[in-house]
VEXBA-294202 format. One record per residue (C-alpha): residue number from 1; residue in three letters; x, y, z. Coordinates in nm, 2 decimals. Each point is the difference from the previous one (the first is absolute). Layout:
// residues N
> NUM, Ala, X, Y, Z .
...
***
This chain:
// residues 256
> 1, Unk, 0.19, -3.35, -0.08 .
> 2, Unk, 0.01, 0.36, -0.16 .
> 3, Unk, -0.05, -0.02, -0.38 .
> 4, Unk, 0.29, 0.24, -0.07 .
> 5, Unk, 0.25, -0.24, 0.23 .
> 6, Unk, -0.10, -0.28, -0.15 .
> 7, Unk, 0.05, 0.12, -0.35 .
> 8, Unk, 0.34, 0.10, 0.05 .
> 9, Unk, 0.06, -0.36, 0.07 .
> 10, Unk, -0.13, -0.16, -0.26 .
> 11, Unk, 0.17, 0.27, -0.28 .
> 12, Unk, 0.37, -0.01, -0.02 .
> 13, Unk, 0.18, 0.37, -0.03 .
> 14, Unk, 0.23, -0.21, -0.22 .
> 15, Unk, -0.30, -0.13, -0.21 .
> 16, Unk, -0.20, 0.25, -0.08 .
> 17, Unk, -0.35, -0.03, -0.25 .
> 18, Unk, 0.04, 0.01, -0.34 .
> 19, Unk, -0.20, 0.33, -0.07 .
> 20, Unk, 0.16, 0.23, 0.30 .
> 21, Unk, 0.33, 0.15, -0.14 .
> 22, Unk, 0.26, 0.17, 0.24 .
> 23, Unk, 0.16, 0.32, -0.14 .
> 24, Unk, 0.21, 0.26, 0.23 .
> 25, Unk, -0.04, 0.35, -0.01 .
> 26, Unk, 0.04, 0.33, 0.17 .
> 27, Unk, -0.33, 0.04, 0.15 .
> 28, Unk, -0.34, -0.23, 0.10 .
> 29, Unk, -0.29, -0.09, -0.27 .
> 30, Unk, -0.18, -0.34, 0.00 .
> 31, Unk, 0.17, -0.35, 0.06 .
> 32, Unk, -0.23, -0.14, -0.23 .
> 33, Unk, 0.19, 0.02, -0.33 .
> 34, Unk, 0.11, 0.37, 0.02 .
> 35, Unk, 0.35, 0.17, 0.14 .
> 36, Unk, 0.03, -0.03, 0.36 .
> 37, Unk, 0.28, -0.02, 0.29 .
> 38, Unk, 0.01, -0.30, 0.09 .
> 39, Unk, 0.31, -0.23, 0.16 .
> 40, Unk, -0.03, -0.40, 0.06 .
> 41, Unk, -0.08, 0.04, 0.36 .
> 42, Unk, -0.31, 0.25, -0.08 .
> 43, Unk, -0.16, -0.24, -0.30 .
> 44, Unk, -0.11, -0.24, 0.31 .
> 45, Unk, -0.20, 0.25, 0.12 .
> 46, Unk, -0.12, 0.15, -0.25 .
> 47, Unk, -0.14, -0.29, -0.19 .
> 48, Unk, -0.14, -0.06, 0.31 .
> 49, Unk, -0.24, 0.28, 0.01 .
> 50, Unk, -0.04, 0.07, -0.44 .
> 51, Unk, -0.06, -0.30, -0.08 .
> 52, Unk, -0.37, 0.02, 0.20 .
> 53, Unk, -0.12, 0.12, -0.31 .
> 54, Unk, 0.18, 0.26, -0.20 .
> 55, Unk, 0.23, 0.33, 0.09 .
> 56, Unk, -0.08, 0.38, 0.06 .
> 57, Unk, 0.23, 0.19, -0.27 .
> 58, Unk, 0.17, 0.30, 0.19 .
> 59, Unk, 0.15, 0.28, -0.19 .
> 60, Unk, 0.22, 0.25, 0.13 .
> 61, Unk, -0.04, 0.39, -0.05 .
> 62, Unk, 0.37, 0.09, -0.12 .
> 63, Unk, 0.15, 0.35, 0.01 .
> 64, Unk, 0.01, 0.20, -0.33 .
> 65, Unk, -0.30, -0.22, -0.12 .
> 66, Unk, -0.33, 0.15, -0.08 .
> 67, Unk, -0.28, -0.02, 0.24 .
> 68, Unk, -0.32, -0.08, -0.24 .
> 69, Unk, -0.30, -0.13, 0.05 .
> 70, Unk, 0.03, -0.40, -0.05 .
> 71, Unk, -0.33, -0.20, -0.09 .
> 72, Unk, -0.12, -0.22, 0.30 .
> 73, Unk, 0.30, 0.14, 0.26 .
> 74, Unk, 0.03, 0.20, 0.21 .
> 75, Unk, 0.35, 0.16, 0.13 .
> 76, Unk, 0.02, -0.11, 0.38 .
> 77, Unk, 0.26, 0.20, 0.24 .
> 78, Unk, 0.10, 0.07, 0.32 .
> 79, Unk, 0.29, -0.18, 0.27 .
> 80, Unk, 0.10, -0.29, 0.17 .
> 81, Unk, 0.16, 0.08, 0.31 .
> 82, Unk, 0.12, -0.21, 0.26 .
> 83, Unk, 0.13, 0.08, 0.37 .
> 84, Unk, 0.15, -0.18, 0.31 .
> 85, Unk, 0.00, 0.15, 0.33 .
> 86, Unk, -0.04, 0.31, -0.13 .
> 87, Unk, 0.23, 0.04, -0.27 .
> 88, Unk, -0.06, -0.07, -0.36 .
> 89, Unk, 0.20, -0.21, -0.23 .
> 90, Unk, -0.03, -0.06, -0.40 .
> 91, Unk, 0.00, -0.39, -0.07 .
> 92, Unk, 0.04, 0.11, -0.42 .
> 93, Unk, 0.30, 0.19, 0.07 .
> 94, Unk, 0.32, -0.14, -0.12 .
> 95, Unk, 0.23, 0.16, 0.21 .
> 96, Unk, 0.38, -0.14, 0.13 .
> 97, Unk, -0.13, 0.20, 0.35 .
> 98, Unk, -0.11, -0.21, 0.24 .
> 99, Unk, -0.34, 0.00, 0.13 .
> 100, Unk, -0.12, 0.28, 0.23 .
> 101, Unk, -0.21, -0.24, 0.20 .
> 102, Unk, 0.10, -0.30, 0.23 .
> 103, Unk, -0.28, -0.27, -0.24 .
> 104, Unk, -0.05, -0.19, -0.22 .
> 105, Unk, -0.07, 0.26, -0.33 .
> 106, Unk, -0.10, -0.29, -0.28 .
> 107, Unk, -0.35, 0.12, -0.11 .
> 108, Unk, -0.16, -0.16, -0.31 .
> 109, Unk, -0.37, 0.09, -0.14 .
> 110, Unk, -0.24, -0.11, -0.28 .
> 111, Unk, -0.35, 0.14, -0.14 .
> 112, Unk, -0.26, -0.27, 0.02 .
> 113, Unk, -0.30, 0.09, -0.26 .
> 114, Unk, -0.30, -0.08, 0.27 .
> 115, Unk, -0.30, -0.22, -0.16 .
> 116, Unk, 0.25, -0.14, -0.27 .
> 117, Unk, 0.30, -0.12, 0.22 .
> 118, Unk, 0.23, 0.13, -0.27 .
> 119, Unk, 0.34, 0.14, 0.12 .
> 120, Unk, 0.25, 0.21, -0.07 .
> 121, Unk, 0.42, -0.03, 0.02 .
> 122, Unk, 0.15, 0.14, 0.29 .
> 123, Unk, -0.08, 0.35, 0.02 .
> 124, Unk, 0.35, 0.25, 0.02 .
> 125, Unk, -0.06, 0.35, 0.08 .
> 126, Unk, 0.27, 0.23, -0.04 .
> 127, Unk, 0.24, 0.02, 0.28 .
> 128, Unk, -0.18, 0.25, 0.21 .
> 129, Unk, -0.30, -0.22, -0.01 .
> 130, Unk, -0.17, 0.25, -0.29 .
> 131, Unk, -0.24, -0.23, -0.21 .
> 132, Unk, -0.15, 0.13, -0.31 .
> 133, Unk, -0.16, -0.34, -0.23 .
> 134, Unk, -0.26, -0.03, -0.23 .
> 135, Unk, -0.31, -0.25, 0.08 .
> 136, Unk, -0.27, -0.11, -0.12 .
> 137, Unk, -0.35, 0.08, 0.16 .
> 138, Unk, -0.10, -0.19, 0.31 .
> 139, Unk, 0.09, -0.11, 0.35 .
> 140, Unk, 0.30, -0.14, 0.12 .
> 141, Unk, 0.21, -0.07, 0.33 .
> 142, Unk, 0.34, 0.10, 0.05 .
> 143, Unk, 0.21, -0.34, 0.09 .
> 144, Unk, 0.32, 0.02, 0.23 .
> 145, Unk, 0.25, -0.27, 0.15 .
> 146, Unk, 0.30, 0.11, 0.19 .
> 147, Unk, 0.15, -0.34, -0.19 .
> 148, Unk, 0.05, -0.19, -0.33 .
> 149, Unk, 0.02, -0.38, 0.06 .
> 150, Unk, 0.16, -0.26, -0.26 .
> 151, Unk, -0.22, -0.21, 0.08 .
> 152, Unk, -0.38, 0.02, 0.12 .
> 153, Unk, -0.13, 0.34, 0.04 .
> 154, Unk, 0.10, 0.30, 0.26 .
> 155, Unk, -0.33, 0.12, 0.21 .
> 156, Unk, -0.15, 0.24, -0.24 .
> 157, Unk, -0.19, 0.27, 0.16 .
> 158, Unk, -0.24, 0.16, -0.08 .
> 159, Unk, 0.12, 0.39, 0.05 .
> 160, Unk, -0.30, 0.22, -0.15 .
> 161, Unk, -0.31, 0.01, -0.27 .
> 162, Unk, 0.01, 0.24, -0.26 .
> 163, Unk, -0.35, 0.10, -0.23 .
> 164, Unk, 0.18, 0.11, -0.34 .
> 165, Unk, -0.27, 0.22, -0.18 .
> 166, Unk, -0.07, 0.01, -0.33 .
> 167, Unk, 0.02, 0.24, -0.16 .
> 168, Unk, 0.24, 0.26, 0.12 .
> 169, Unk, 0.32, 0.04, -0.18 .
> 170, Unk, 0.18, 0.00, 0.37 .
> 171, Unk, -0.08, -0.11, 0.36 .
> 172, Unk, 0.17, 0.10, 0.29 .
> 173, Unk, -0.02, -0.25, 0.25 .
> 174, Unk, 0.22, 0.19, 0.31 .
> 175, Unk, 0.28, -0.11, 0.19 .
> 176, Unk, 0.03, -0.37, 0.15 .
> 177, Unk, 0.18, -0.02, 0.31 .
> 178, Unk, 0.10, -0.31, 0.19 .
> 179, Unk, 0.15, 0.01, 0.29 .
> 180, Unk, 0.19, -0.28, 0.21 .
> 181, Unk, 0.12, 0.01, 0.37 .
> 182, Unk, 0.24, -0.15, 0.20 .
> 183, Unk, -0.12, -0.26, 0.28 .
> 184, Unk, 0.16, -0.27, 0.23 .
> 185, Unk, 0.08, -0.31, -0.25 .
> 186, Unk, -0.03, 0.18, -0.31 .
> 187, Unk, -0.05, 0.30, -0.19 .
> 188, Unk, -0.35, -0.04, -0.12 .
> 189, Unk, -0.34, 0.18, 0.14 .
> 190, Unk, -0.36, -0.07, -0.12 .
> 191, Unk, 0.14, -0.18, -0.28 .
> 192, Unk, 0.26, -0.08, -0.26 .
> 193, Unk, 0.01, 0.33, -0.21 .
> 194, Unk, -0.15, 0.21, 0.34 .
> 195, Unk, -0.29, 0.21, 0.08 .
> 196, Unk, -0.15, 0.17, -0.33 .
> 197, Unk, -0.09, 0.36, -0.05 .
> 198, Unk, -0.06, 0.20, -0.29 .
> 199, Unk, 0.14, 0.40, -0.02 .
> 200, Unk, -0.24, 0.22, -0.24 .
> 201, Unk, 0.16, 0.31, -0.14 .
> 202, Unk, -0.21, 0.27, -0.17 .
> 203, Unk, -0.10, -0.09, -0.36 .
> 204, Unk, 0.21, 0.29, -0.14 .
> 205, Unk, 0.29, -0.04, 0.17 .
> 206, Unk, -0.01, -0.42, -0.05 .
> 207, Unk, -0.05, 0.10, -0.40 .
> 208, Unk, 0.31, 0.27, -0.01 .
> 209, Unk, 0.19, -0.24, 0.22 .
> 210, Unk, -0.03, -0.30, -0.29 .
> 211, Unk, 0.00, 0.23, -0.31 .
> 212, Unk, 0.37, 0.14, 0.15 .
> 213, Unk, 0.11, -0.35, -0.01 .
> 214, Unk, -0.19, -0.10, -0.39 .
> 215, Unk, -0.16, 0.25, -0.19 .
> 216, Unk, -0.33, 0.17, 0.01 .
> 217, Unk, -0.33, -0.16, 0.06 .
> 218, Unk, -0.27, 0.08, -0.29 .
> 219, Unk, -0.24, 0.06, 0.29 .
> 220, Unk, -0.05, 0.00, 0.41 .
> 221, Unk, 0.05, -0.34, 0.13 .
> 222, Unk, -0.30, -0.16, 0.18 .
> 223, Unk, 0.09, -0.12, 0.37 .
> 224, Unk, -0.07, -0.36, 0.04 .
> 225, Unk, 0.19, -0.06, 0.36 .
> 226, Unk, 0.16, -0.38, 0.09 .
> 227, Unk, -0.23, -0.17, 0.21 .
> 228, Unk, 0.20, -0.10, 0.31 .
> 229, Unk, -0.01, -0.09, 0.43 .
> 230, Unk, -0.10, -0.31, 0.18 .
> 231, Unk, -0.32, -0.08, -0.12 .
> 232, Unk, 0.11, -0.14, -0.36 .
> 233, Unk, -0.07, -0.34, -0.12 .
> 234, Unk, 0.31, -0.26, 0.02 .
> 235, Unk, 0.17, -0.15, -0.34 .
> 236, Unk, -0.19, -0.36, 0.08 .
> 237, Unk, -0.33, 0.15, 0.08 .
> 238, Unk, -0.20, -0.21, -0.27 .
> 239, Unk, -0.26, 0.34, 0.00 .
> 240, Unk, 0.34, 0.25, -0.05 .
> 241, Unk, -0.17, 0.15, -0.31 .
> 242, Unk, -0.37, 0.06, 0.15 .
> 243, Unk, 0.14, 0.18, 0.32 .
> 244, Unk, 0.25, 0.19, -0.19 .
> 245, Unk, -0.28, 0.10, -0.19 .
> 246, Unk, -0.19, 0.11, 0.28 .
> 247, Unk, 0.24, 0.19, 0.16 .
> 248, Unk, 0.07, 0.19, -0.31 .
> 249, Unk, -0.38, 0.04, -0.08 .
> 250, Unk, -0.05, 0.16, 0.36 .
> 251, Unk, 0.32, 0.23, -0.04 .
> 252, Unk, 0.24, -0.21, 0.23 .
> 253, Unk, -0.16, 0.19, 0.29 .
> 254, Unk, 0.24, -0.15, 0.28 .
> 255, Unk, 0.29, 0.13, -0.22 .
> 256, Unk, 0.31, 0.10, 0.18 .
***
């Protein structure tokens, strides 16, 4: 049985441990005791992953906010995009509008610290799938789920690796596209979030691109791509961490 599965049945959502507080607020953070977005139905799964043994703290990049150098993190940015049949559609957008695309559009992910099994709340880029968040140095692999169970936990995925230097006061990391299509039966290919590729765009543009959106950079961002494609290790791979690790060491060379 799954350790993550199994711990979601043994913990409540209604009963949660004594030393993990909910709060609500705008934007992500860590579960573990700091400000998070979190409803009833989400606590299942994420107690289900933090509780392994601690939390990644994620901090936004807000507008109007200076970009400084912050000890031990490094500002991480790029996009999150997502595609079916051809034609994109923006799971963080709020939006009375119906979806553009025939599918299921629920998309949920989560940074998993690699080596310490720490993890972050759910991850909410802006609506256009923009992501700008401080992190601490290290690796990590972007989670998704196309679900959020009550009960048990959805099939977390593991979408891409990312090497976050230390170091730099920003990293660009490119665009991460996934891309569904439709088949007989159902509307999933290759698998539940779709094939993975990542878009580079030249360093300069990527760096006028985010400081349009928050402010100016002290200095030229470092590029420090996601790590994505076929050959990634799964969520229950008991050596995740070493082959991540790998990968990254070698430059993801089968990158797409």
């Amino acid at each position: 049985m799954p350790f993550a599965w199994s711990l979601t049945r043994r913990l409540s959502v209604n009963r949660l441990p004594p030393n993990v507080r909910v709060k609500r607020s705008t934007r992500g953070g860590c579960f573990c005791g700091k400000s998070s977005v979190v409803s009833w139905r989400s606590i299942a799964v994420m107690l289900a992953l933090a509780v392994l043994s601690g939390c990644v703290s994620v901090r936004y990049q807000r507008p109007g906010r200076q970009i400084a150098p912050r000890a031990g993190e490094t500002l991480v940015f790029g996009r999150v995009r997502f595609f079916h049949d051809g034609r994109e559609f923006f799971p963080w957008n709020v939006s009375l509008v119906g979806s553009p695309v025939a599918t299921n559009t629920e998309r949920h992910l989560w940074l998993l610290r690699l080596g310490r099994r720490a993890v972050s709340a759910e991850v909410h880029p802006d609506p256009d799938g923009s992501l700008a968040i401080w992190l601490a140095s290290g690796d990590y692999a972007l989670l998704g789920s196309t679900q959020l169970l009550a009960s048990g936990a959805p099939p977390y995925e593991v979408v891409a690796l990312l090497r976050v230097p230390a170091g730099p006061v920003a990293a660009y990391t490119g665009e991460l596209n996934m891309n569904t299509e439709s088949h007989e039966g159902g509307h999933l290919s290759y698998s539940e979030l779709g094939e993975k590729s990542v878009t580079l765009l030249p360093i300069d543009i990527a760096r006028v691109t985010l400081e349009q959106r928050l402010g100016t950079l002290p200095e030229t961002p470092v590029l420090s791509p996601w790590c994505a494609g076929d050959h990634l290790p799964g969520f229950n791979d008991a050596k995740l961490a070493t082959r991540a690790k790998e990968l990254l060491d070698r430059g993801c060379p089968d990158a797409r």
